[in-house]
SEMARKOL-584078 format. One record per residue: z, y, x of N, C-alpha, C, O in turn. Coordinates in steps of 0.02 Angstrom, whole numbers, padded with zeros to 5 digits. Atoms other than C-alpha are relative to their C-alpha. Example, Ala and Ser with C-alpha at 12.3 -4.5 7.8 and 13.67 -1.06 7.14 Angstrom:
<atoms>
((00000,-00059,00045),(00390,-00225,00615),(00000,00060,00045),(00033,00059,00097))
((-00003,-00059,-00042),(00357,-00053,00684),(00037,00055,-00039),(00045,00110,-00014))
</atoms>
This chain:
<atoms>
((00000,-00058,00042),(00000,00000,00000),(00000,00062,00045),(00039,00075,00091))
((-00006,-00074,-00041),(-00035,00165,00069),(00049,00039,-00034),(00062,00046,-00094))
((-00057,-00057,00000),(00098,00287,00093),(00002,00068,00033),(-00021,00075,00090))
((00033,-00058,-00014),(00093,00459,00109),(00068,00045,00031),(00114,00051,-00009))
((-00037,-00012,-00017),(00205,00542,00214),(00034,00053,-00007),(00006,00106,00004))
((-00038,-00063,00015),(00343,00658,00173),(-00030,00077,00006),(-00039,00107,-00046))
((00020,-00071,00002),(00281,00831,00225),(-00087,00020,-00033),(-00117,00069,-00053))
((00069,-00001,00045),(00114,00792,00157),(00009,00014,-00072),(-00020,00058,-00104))
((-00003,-00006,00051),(00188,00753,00002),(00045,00065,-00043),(00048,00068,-00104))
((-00013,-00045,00017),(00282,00913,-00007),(-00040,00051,-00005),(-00037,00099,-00044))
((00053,-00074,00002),(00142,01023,00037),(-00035,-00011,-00062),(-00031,00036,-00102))
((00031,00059,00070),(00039,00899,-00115),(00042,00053,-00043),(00015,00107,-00054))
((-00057,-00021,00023),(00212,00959,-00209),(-00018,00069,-00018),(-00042,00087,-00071))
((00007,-00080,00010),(00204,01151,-00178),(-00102,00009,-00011),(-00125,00055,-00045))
((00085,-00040,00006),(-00002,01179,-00182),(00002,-00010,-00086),(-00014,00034,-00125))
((00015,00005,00069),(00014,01077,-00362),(00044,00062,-00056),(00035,00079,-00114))
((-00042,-00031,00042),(00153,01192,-00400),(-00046,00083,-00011),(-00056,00114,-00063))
((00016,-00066,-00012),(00077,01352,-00352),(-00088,00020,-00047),(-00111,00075,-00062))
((00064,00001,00028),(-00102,01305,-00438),(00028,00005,-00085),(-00003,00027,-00133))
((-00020,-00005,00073),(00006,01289,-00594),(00020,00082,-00026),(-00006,00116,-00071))
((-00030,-00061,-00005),(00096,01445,-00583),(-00055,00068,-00024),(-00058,00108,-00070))
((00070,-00062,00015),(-00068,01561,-00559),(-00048,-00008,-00060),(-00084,00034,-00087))
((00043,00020,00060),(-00148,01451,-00693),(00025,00022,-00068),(-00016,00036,-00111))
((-00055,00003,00063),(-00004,01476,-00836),(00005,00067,-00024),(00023,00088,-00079))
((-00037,-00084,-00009),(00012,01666,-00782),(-00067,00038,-00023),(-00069,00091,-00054))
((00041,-00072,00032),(-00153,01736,-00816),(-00047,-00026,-00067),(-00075,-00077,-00086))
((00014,-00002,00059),(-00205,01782,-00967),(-00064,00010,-00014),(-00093,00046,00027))
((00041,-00021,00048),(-00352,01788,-01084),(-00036,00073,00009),(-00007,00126,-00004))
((00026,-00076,-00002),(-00474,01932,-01052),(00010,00052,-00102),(00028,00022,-00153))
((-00022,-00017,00065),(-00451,02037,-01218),(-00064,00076,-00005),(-00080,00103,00048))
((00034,-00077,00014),(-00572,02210,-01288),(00050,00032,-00005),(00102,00009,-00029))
((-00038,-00030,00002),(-00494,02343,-01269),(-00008,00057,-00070),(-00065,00069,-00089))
((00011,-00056,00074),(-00480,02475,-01434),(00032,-00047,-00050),(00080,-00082,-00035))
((-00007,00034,00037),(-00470,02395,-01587),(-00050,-00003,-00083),(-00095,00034,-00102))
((00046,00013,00057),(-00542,02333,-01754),(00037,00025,-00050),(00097,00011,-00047))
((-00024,-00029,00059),(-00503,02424,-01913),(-00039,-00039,-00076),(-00098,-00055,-00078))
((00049,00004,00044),(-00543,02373,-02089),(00065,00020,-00047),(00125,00029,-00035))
((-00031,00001,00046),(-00501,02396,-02258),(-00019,00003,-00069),(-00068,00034,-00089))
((-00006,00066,00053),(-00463,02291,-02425),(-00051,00050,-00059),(-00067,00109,-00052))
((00026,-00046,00063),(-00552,02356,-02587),(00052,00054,-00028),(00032,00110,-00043))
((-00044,-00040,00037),(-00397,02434,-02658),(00002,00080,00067),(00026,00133,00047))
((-00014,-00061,-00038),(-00405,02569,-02494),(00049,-00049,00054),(00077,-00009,00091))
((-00066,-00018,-00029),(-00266,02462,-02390),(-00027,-00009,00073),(-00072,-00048,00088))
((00026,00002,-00051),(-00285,02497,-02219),(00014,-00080,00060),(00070,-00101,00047))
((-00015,00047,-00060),(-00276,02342,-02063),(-00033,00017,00065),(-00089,00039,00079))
((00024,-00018,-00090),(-00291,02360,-01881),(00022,-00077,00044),(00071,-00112,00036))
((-00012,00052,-00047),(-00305,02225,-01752),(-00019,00026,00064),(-00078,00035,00079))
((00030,-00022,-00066),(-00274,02291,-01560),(-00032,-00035,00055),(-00032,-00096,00047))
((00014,00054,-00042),(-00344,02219,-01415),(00003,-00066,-00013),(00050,-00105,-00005))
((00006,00060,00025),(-00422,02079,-01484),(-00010,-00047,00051),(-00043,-00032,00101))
((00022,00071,-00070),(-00433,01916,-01370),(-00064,00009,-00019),(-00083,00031,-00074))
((00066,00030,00004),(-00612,01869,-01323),(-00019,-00089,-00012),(00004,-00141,00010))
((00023,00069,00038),(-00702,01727,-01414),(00067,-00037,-00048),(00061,-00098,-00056))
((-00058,00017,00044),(-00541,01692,-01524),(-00023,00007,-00062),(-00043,00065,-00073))
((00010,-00016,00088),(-00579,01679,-01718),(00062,00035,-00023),(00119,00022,-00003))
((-00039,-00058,00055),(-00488,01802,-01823),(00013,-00008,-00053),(-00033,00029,-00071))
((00016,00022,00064),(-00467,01755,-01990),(00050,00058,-00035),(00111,00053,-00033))
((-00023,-00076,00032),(-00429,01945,-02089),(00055,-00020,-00052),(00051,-00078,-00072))
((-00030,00003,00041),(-00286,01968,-02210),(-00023,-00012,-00058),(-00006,-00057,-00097))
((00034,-00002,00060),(-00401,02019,-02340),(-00075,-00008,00001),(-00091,-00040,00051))
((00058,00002,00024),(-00575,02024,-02393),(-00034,00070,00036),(-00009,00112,-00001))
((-00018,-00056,-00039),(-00631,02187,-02271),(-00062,00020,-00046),(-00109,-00019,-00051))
((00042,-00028,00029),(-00733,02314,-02390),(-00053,00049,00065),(-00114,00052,00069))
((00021,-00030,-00058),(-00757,02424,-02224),(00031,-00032,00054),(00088,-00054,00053))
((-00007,00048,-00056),(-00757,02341,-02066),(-00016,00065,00080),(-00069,00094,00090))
((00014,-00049,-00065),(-00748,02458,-01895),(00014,-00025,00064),(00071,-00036,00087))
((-00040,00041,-00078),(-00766,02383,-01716),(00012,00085,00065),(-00029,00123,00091))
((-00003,-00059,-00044),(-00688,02522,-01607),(00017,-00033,00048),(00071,-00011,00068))
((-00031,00039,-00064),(-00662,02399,-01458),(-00070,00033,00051),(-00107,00078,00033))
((00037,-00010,-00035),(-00774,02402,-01298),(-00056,-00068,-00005),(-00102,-00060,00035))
((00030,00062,00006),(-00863,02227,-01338),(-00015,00001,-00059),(00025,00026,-00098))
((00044,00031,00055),(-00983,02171,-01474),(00064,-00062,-00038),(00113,-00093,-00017))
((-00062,00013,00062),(-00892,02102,-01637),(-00062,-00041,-00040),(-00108,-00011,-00068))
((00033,00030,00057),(-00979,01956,-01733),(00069,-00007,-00063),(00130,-00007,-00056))
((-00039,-00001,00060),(-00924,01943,-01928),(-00024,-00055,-00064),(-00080,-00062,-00089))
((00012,00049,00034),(-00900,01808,-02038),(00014,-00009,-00074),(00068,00015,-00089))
((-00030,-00013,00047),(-00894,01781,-02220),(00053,-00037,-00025),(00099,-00018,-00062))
((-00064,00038,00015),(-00788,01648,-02234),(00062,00002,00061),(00056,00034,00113))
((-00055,00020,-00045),(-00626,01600,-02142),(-00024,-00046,00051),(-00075,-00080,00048))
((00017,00044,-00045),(-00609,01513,-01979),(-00102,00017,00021),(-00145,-00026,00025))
((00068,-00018,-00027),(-00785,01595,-01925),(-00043,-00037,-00010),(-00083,-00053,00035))
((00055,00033,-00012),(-00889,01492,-02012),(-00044,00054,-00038),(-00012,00105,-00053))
((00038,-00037,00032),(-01038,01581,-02101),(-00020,00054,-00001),(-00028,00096,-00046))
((00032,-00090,-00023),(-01106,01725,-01993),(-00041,00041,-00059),(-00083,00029,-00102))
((00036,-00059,00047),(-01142,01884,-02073),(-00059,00043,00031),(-00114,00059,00008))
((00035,-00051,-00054),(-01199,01993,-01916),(00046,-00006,00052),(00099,-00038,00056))
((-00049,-00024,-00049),(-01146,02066,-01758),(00007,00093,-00023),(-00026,00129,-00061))
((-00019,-00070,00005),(-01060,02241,-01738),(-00006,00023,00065),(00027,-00008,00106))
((-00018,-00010,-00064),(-01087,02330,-01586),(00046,00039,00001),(00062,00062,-00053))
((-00052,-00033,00007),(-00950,02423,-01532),(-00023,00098,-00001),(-00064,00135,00025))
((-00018,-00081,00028),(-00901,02607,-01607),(-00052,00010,-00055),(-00067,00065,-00078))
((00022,-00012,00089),(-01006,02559,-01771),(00046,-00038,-00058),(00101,-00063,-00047))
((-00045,00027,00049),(-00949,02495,-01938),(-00034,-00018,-00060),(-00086,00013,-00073))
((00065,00023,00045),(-01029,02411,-02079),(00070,00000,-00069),(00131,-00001,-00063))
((-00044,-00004,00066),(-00955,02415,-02268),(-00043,-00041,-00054),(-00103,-00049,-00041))
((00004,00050,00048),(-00983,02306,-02413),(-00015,-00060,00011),(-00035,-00097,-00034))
((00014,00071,-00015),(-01003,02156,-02322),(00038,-00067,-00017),(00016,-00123,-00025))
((-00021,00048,00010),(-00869,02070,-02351),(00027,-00050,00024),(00049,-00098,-00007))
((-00033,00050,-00031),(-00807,01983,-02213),(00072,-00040,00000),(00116,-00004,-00023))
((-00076,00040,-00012),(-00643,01857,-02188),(-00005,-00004,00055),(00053,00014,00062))
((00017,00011,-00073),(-00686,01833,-01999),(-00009,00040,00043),(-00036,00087,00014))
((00016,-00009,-00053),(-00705,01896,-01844),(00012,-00010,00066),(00069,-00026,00080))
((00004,00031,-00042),(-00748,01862,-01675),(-00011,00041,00072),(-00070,00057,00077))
((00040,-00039,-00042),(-00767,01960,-01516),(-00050,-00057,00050),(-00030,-00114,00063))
((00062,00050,-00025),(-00930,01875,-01423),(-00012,00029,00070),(-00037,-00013,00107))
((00036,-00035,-00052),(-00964,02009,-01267),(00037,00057,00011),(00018,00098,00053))
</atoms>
């Protein structure tokens, strides 16, 4: 049986530890700004710095939809992002669409 000798297997030890560490620690790139919409009745929602490529699934039903982030904004009509509507590029806003979804893509 091969055996691996003590200081090997500490360095083994610390490299696995240290690959974990840097791996655990960084985060998710994210847009920066944020997405605005709001419900038929007027009520307003905001979502900041949205993660990238994360589905969204909206409180409500979004009558006006506004991507004020720095990244392109696809929009979905159903939940769980299935059933693309469009994309939004960022600092426009589309209204009566209708979405439950969204997605940042870029």
């Amino acid at each position: 049986m091969l055996r691996i000798a003590r200081p090997a297997r500490l360095a083994l030890a610390a490299g696995t530890a240290a690959v974990l560490a840097v791996g655990l620690t960084s985060s998710a790139e994210a847009a920066t700004g944020n997405i605005r919409y709001f419900s038929g009745s007027g009520q307003r929602f905001q979502i900041d710095n949205p993660p990238d490529g994360v589905c969204i699934t909206l409180r409500v039903r979004a009558q006006l939809l506004a991507n004020n982030t720095n990244r392109t904004l696809s929009y979905y009509y159903n939940a769980n992002c299935t059933n693309l509507l469009n994309i939004l590029a960022p600092g426009r806003a589309v209204s009566y669409a209708n979405p439950l979804s969204v997605r940042i893509i870029a």
